[in-house]
N, C-alpha and C positions, 0 to 999 in steps of 0.2 A: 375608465373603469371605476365603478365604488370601491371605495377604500375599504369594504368591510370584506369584498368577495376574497382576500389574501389574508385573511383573519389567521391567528392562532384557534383549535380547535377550542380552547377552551376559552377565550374569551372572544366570541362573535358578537361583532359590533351590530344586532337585530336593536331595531328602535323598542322599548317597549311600549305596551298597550295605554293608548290613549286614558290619563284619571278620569275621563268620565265614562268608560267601559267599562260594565260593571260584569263580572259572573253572576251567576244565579244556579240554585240549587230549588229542586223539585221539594212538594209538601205530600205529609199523607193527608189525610181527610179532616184528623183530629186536627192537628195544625193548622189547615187552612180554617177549620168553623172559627179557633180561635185568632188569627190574627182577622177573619171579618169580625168580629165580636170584639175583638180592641180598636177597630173602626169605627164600630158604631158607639161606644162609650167614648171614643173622642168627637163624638159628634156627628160623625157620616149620616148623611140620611140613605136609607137604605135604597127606598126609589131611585133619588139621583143615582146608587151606584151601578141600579140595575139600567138604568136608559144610559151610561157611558157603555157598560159592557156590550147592550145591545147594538150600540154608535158603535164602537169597535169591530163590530163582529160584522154591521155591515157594510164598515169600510174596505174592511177584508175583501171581503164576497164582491163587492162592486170592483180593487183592484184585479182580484182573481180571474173576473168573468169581464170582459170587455165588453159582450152585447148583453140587453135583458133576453131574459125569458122568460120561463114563468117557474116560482117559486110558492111550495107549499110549506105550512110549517103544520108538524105532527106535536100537539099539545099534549102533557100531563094536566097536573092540578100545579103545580110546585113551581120554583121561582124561576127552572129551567123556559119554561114557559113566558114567562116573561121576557125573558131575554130575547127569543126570537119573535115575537110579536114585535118589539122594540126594532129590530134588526129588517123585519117585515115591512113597517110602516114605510122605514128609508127606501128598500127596496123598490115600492111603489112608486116611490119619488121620483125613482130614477128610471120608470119605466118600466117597469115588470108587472105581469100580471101576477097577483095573488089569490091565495087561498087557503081556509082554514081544514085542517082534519081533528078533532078531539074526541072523546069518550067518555068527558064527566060532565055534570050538568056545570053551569060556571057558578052557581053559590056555592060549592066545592073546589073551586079553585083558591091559590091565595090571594089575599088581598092583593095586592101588587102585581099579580097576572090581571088579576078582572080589570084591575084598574085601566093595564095599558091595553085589554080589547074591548072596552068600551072605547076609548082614545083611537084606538083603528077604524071604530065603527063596521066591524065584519061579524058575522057571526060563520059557526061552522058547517059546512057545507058538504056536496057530494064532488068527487076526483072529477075536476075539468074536463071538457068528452076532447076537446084539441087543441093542447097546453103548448105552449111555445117551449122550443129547446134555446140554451140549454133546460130542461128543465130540473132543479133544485131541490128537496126535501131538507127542508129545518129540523133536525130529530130535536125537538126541547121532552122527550117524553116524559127521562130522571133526571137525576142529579146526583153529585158525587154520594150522596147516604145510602143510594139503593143497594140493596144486598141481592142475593140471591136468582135463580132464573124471574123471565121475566114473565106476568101475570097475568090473563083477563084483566080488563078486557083492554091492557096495555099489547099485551103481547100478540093481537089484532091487528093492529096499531103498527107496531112493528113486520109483522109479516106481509105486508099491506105494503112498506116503504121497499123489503127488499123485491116484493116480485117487481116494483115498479125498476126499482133498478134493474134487478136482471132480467126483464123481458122490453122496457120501455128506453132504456138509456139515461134514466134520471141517477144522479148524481147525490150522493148523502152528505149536508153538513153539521155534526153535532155541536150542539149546543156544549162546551166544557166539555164531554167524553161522550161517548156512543153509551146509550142508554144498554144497560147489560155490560157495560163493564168493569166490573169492580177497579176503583180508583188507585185502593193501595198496592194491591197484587197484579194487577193488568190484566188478570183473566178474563175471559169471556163467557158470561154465563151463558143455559141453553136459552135460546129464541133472542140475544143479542143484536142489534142492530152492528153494520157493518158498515162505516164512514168512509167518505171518499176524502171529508174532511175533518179535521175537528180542529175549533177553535177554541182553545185553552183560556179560561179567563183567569185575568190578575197573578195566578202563578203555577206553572205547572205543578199537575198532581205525576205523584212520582210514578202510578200504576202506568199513564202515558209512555212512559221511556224505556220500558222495559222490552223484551222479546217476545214474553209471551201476548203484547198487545200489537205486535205491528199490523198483524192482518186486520184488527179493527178499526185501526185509526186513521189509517191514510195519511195524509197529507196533515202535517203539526205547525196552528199557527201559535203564537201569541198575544193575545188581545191585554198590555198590557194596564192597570192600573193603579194611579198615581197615590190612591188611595190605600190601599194593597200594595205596603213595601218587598220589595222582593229581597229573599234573605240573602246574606253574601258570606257566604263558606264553603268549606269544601264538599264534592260531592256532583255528582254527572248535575253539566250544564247543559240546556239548551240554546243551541245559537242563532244567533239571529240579529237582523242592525236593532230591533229594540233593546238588548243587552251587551252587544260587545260594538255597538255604532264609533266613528271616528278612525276605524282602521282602514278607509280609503278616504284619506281626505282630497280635498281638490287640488291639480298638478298647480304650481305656481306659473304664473304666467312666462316665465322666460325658462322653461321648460324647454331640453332636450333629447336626442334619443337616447344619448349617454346617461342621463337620468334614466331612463326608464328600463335600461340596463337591457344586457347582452346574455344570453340564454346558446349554450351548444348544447345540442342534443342528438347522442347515441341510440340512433334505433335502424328499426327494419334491416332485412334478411330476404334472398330471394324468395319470392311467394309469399312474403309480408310486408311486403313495402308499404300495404293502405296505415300501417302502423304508426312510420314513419310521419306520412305525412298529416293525418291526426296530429299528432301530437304536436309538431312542429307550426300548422295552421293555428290549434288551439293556443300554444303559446303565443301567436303572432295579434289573436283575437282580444288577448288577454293582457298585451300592451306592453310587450314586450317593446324593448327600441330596436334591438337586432338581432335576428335569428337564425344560427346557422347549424347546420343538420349534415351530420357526419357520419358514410355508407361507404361500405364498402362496393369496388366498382364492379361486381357482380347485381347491386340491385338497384335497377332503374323505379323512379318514384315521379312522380307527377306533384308540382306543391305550386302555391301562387306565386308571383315572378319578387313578392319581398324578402322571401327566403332562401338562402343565399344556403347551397348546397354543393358538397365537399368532397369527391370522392378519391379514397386513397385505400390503396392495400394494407394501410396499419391506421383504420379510423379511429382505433381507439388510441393511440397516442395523439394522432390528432383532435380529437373531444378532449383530450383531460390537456393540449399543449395549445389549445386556444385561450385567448384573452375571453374570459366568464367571467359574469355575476353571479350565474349557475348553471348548473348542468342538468340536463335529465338523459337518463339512463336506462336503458332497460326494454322499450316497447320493440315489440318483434326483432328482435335479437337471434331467436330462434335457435339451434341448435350448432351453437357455433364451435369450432375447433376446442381442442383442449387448452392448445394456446392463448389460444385469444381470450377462452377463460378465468385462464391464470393470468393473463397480462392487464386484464381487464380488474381482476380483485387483487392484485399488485398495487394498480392506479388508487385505487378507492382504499388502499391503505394510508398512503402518504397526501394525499388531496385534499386542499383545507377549503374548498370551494361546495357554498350551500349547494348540493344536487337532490334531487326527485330520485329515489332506484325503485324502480317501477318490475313488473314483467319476469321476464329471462334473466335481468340484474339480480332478485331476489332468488330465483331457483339456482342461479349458478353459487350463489352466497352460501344455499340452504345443502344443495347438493357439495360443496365441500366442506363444509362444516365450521362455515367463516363468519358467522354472525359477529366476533370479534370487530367485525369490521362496523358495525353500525353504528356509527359515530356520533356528537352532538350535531354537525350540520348536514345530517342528510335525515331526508325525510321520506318514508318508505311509504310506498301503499297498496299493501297484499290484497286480494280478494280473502276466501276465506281457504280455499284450497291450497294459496300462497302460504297463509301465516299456516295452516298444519304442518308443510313443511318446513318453517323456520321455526316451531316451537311447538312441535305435535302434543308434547304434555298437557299445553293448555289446550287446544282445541276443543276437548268437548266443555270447556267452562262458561258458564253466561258470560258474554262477548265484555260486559264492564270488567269484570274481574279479569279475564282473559287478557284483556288490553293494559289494565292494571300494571300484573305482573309483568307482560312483557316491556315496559319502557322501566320498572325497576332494575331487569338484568340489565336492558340493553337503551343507552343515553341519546339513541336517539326518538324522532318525535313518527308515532305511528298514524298512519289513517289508515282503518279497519273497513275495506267494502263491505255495505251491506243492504239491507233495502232500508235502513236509518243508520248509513255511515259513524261510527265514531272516532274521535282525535283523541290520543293521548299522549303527553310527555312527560319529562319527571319534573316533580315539583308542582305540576299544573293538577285542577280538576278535569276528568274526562269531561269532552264535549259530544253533546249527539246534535247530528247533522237532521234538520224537517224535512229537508225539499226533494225534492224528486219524485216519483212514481215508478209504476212495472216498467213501461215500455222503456227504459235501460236498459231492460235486461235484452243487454243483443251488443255484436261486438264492435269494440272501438269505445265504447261509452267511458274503459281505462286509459287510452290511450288518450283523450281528450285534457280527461282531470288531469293525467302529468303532466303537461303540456301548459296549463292553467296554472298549475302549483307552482310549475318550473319560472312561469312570467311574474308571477307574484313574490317569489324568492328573490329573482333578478332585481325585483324593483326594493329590496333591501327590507322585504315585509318578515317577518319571527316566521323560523319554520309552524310551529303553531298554530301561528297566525294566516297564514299562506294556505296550510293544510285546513282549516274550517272555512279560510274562505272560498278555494277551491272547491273543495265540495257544495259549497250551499248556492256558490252561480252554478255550479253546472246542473245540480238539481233543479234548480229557477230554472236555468235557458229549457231546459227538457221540459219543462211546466208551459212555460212559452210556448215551446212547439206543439201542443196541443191548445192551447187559448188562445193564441196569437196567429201560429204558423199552420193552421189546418190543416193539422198533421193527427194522428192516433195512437194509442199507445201499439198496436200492433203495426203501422205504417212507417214510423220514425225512427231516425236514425243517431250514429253519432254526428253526423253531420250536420243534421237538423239540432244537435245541441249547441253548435258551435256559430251555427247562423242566429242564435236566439243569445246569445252571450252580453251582446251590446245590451241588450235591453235590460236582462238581470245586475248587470251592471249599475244602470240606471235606479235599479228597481232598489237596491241594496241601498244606495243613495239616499232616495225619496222615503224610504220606508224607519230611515234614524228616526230616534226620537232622545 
C-alpha cells in the first residue's frame, strides 16, 4: 500500500507539481496587443510569428481529425487571415481538399495575409458542389479588436458558415475566438459566428473562459507560443499538457500493481448497478493496480473479470475497512437506509484515505448538513444541481466565484460539472477544463470521471492534480469517440468514453511540450 494513503489529514504526502509545470492566467485584449508589441521590440518578426501560429493551429486540426476532408477558410482583411491561410497551406499537405471564401478585394488585405495567399497560390472562389467530410470552416474573419455586431458584407460571410454547419454538417474552427465575440467579456454579439472549435493563440484571452462564451467556443485549444510568454499568476487557468505537462510521467520499468495502487469503491443500489460498474471499469481503464467494488448483496452488477467484487450486508464498513490508496464513494448509492447514511458520514469523518465523494455521497452530506465533513483528502465532484444543494447561496454566482468561495469554507478540492468543468482548491488558481463536447450529456458520463479521479488518487497524484486530469481524459476519450470511435454526439455513450480512455492517455503524453 503507498505510504501516503494513511497520511494525517493535514499533512498528505501528494507529490507536488512537476518545476516545469507551469499555470497560466488568461489576457484581456489590451494585454495581449501589448505583450505582442514587446515582441516585436525585442525583435520578433512578425511573419515568423504569424506562420508558427498557423503551424500550430494546423497541428491541431490534423491531431483532431485523423482522416482529410475538405477545409474552407472564411477570410477578413486582418492578420486573423493569415493565420489560416498558413494553417491551409499544411492542410493541403496532408491531403485535404481546399478552398477560399473572402469579401475584400486582397489590396485591402494586410500585408502579411496577402503575403501568405499569394504563397498558397489560391485565389477566392465559389463553396465546393461535393466537398469531402469531415468538412471544416476556418472562421479567420476578426480578431480580438473587433467590437460590436457583426457587419456587411462580413456578416455574409458568417451566415454563410453557419447554415453550412446547420444544414451540411460542417464543423467551425476559429481562428483565436469566433469572430463576434467580444474577447474581454465573452459576449456574443448579433450575427456571431458559432465554433465547434477555437484555437486560442500564444495565450488565452480571458472573454474565452468565461460562461457567457461557452455556446460559442466549443471545444478550447491552446496553440501555444514560445514567443508570447505566458503570465504566471493567479487567476482561472487553462489546462492542458501545454501548461501543467509532467504530471504523468512514464511508470518506471520495474513497475508494479502496488505501485499503481488499490482503489475500493462504494457504489450502486438495486436498479443502479450500471453505476457501479462505470465507475469501477473507468478506474480499472485508468490504471488502477487493483480494483475492488463494494455492494451490497441485494444488487447484482456485471464488471470485467479484473474487478474483484465484494458483497456484504455492511459494504460500507467494508469500503472504508479495505486496504486503499483511495476510495470512491458515492455512484448509485441511491436512496439508501437512514443507517447506512449515518454510518456512511460517520466513516468519512474519521477516514484519512484520499477518496472521490461523488453522487448520493454528496446529497447524503448536503441533506444532513454535514459539509463539515469535506476534508483536505477528498475530492468532491457535484454536477451543478449537487453543489446547489451543498451551498445553495452560491449557486446563482458565475461558476469562478462560486467555486471560489466554496473551497474557501470548505478545504477540500472541488471539480464543478459543467460543459467547461472547473477545479478549485484552496491556495490554488481555479482551473477550467477544454475538452469534451454535448454528447456527455447522458448518463453515467459522472460515474466514469469518479472512477478515473479515483485511479489517479490511488496512484498518489494531488487531489488537484487527479481532479484536472480526470476531467480533461475523460473529455479527450469523448472527443475520441466521435473522431476515432464513429460514434455521434447523439449516439455515444459513457461507455464509449471509457473505451477511448487509452488513447487520451496517449494523447495527453504526446501533446507536452
Amino acid at each position: 500500500m503507498r505510504e501516503n494513503a494513511t497520511a494525517a489529514c493535514g499533512s498528505l504526502d501528494f507529490p507536488s507539481r512537476a518545476p516545469y509545470a507551469r499555470g497560466m492566467s488568461c489576457v484581456g485584449v489590451e494585454e495581449m496587443r501589448a505583450i505582442e508589441n514587446a515582441a516585436f521590440k525585442r525583435g520578433v518578426d512578425p511573419g515568423e510569428l504569424m506562420d508558427r501560429a498557423g503551424e500550430g493551429i494546423a497541428a491541431r486540426l490534423l491531431d483532431h481529425f485523423p482522416h482529410p476532408g475538405t477545409a474552407i477558410a472564411y477570410l477578413g482583411k486582418g492578420n486573423n487571415a493569415g493565420d489560416a491561410l498558413v494553417a491551409l497551406a499544411i492542410l493541403r499537405q496532408a491531403g485535404w481538399q481546399i478552398s477560399l471564401r473572402s469579401c475584400y478585394p486582397e489590396h485591402e488585405w494586410s500585408t502579411l495575409s496577402r503575403q501568405r495567399l499569394r504563397r498558397l497560390g489560391l485565389t477566392p472562389s465559389d463553396l465546393p458542389t461535393h466537398p469531402a467530410h469531415p468538412l471544416l470552416l476556418l472562421d479567420g474573419l476578426l480578431g480580438i479588436g473587433a467590437r460590436g455586431p457583426l457587419r456587411e458584407p462580413l456578416a455574409s460571410l458568417a451566415t454563410e458558415m453557419t447554415e453550412l454547419r446547420q444544414r451540411r454538417g460542417a464543423l467551425i474552427a476559429a481562428m483565436d475566438l469566433p469572430s463576434g465575440l467580444d474577447a474581454d467579456s465573452g459576449e456574443s454579439q448579433p450575427g456571431a459566428v458559432v465554433a465547434d472549435l477555437t484555437l486560442t493563440v500564444g495565450i488565452p484571452k480571458q472573454g474565452l473562459l468565461t460562461d457567457a462564451a461557452t455556446n460559442a467556443t466549443g471545444r478550447l485549444f491552446l496553440i501555444p507560443l514560445k514567443d508570447l510568454p505566458l503570465p504566471d499568476r493567479p487567476g482561472i487557468q487553462l489546462f492542458s499538457p501545454d501548461t501543467f505537462g509532467g504530471l504523468l510521467p512514464p511508470r518506471p520499468h520495474d513497475f508494479h500493481k502496488g505501485n499503481a495502487g488499490r482503489v475500493a469503491i462504494l457504489a450502486g443500489s438495486p436498479g443502479m448497478s450500471g453505476a457501479a460498474s462505470l465507475a469501477s471499469t473507468a478506474a480499472l481503464r485508468a490504471g488502477a493496480g487493483l480494483v475492488t467494488l463494494y455492494l451490497h448483496p441485494d444488487t447484482k452488477v456485471s464488471t470485467p473479470p479484473e474487478i474483484m467484487v465484494k458483497s456484504h450486508p455492511e459494504s460500507v464498513d467494508g469500503a472504508f475497512s479495505s486496504r486503499a490508496d483511495a476510495r470512491v464513494i458515492g455512484p448509485g448509492l441511491g436512496n439508501s437506509s437512514s443507517a447506512v447514511q449515518s454510518r456512511l458520514l460517520d466513516r468519512l469523518a474519521t477516514d484519512e484515505t484520499p477518496a472521490v465523494l461523488d453522487a448520493d455521497a454528496l446529497n447524503w452530506i448536503a441533506s444532513a448538513s454535514r459539509q463539515d465533513l469535506l476534508h483536505p483528502q477528498y475530492l468532491i465532484t457535484p454536477h451543478p444541481g449537487e453543489f446547489a444543494r451543498l451551498a445553495p447561496d452560491l449557486a446563482d454566482l458565475p461558476r469562478p466565484e462560486a467555486a471560489a468561495r466554496f473551497v474557501e469554507r470548505h478545504p477540500c478540492t472541488l471539480l464543478l460539472k459543467g460543459s467547461h468543468t472547473l477545479i478549485a482548491a484552496p491556495g490554488e488558481s481555479i482551473r477550467f477544463n477544454p475538452t469534451g463536447h454535448s454528447g456527455m450529456a447522458s448518463g453515467g458520463q459522472g460515474d466514469v470521471l469518479a472512477g478515473v479521479c479515483g485511479a489517479l488518487l490511488a496512484a498518489g497524484i494531488r487531489p488537484i492534480d487527479a481532479a484536472s486530469l480526470g476531467a480533461w481524459l475523460c473529455g479527450r476519450a469523448a472527443e475520441r469517440a466521435l473522431t476515432h470511435g464513429h460514434q455521434s454526439p447523439e449516439s455515444m455513450t459513457a461507455s464509449d468514453t471509457i473505451a477511448q480512455l487509452g488513447g487520451a492517455f496517449d494523447d495527453w503524453r504526446q501533446r507536452r511540450r
